[in-house]
Backbone as CSV, one residue per row, in Angstrom:
resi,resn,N_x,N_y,N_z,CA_x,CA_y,CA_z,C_x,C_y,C_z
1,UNK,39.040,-54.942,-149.699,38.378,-53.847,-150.366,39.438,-52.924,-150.942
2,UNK,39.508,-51.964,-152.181,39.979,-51.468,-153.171,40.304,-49.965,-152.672
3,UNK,41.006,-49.271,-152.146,40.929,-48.130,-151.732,40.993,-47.488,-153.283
4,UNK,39.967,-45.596,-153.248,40.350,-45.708,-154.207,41.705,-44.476,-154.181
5,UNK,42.095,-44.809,-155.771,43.450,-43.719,-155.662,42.868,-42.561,-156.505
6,UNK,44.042,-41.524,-156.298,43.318,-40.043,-156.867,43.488,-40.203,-158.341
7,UNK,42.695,-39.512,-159.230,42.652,-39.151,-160.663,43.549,-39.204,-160.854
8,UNK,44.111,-39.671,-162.378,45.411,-39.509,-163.168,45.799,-38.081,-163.871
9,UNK,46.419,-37.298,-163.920,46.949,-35.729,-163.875,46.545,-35.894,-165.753
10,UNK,45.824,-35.081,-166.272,45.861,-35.178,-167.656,46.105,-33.964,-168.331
11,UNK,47.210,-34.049,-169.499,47.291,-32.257,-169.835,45.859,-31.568,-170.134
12,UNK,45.970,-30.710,-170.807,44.920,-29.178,-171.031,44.711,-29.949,-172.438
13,UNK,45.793,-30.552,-173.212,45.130,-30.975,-174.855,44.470,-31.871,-174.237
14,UNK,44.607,-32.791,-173.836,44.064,-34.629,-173.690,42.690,-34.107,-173.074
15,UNK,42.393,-33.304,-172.368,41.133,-32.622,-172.094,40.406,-32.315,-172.902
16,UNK,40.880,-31.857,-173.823,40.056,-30.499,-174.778,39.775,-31.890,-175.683
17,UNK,40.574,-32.324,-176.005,40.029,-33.258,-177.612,39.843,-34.675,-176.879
18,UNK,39.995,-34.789,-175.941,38.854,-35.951,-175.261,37.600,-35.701,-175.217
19,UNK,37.336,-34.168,-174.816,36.410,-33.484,-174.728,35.553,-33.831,-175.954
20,UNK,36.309,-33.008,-177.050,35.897,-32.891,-178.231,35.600,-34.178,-179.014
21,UNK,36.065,-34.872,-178.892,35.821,-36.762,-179.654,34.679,-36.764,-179.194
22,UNK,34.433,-37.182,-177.631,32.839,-37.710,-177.339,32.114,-36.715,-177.837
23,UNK,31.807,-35.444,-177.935,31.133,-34.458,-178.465,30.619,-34.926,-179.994
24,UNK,31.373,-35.099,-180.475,31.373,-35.555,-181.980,30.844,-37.395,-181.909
25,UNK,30.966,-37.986,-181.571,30.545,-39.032,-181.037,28.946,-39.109,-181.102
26,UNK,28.913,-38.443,-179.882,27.736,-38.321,-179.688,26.442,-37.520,-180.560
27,UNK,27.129,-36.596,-181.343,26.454,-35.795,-182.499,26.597,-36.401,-183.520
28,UNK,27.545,-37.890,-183.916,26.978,-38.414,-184.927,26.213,-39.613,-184.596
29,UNK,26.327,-40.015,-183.308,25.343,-40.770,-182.774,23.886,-40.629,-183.314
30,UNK,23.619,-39.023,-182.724,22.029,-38.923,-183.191,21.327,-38.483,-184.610
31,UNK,22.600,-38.364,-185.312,22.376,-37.812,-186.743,22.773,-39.306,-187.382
32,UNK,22.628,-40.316,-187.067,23.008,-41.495,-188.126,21.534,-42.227,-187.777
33,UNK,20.421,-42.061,-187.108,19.597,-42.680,-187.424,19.212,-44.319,-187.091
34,UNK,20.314,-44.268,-186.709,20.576,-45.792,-185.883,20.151,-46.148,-184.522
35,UNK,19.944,-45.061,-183.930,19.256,-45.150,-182.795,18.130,-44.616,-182.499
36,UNK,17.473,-45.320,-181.112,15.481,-44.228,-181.456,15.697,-43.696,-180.115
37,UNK,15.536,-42.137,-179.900,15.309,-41.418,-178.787,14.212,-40.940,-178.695
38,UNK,13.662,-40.774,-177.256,12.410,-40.472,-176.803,11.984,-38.874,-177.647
39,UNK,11.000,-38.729,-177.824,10.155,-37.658,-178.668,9.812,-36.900,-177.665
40,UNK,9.764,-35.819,-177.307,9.608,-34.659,-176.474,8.192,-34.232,-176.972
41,UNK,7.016,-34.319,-176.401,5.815,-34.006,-176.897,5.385,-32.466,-176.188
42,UNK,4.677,-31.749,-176.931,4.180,-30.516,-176.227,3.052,-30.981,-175.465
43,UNK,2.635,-31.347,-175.667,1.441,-31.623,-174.692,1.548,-31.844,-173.478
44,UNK,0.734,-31.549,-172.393,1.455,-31.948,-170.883,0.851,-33.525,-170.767
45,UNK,1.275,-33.666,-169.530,0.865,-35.220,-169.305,-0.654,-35.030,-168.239
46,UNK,-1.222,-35.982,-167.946,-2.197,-35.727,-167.437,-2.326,-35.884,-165.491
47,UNK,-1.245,-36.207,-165.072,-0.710,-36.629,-163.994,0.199,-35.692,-163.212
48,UNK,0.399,-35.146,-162.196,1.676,-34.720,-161.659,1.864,-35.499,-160.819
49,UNK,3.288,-36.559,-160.755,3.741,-37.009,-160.061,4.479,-36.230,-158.962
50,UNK,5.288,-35.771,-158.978,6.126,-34.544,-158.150,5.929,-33.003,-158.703
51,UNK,5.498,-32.421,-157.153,5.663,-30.997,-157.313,6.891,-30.402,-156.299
52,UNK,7.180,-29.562,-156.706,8.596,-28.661,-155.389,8.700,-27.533,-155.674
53,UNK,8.310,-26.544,-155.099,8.459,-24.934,-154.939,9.088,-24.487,-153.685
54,UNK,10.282,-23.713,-153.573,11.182,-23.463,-152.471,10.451,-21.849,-151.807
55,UNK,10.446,-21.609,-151.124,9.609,-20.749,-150.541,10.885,-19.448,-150.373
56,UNK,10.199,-18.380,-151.068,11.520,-17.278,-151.427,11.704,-16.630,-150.471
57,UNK,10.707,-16.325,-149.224,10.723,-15.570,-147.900,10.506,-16.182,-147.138
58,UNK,11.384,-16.096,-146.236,11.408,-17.228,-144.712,12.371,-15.757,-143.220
59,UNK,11.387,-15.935,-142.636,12.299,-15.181,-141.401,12.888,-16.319,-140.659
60,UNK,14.122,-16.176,-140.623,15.347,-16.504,-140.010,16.168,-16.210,-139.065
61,UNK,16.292,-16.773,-138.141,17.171,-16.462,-136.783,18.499,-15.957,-137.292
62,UNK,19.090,-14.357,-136.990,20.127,-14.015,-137.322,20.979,-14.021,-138.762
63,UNK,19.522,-13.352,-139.698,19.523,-13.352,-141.193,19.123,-12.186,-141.612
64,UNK,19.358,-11.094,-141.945,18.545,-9.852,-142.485,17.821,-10.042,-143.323
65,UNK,16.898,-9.408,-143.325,15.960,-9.528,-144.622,15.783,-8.957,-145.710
66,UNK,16.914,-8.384,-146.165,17.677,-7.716,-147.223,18.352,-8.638,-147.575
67,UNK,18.763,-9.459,-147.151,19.505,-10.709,-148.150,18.418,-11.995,-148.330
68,UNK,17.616,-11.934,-148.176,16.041,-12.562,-148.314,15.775,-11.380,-149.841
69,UNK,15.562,-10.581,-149.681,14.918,-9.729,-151.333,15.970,-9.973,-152.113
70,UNK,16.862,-9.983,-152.088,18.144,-9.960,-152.873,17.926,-11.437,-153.181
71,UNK,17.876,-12.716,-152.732,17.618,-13.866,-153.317,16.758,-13.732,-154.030
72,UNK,15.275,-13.199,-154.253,13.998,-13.042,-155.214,15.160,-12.492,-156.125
73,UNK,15.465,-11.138,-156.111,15.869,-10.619,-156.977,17.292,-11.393,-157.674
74,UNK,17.651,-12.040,-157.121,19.067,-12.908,-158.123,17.842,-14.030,-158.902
């Protein structure tokens, strides 16, 4: 098995305009028409598969509840 080794050290340019190529890449990707991406419809769907709502107030063993309002409020 392959241990793996750490990342190769890359300057601040080779970042930025590596960066910047796929950026451009990818923006002429979707402006050439050559490819078909999914259509974002307004309409909802008629189904909810998954719902998840995190519950903003919870009493907590050795938690004030001033840093409980302060989460609503962030």
């Amino acid at each position: 098995m392959k241990s793996l080794s750490s990342p190769k050290k890359r300057s601040k340019y080779r970042l930025y305009f590596g960066a910047a190529y796929f950026r451009l890449k990818r923006s002429l990707m979707w402006r050439s028409g050559k490819f078909r991406f999914a259509k974002v419809s307004g309409d909802p769907l008629p189904y909810t598969v998954f719902r998840h709502a995190t519950p903003l107030m919870r009493k907590l063993k050795d938690v004030d509840m001033y840093l409980q309002y302060n989460k609503i409020t962030n």
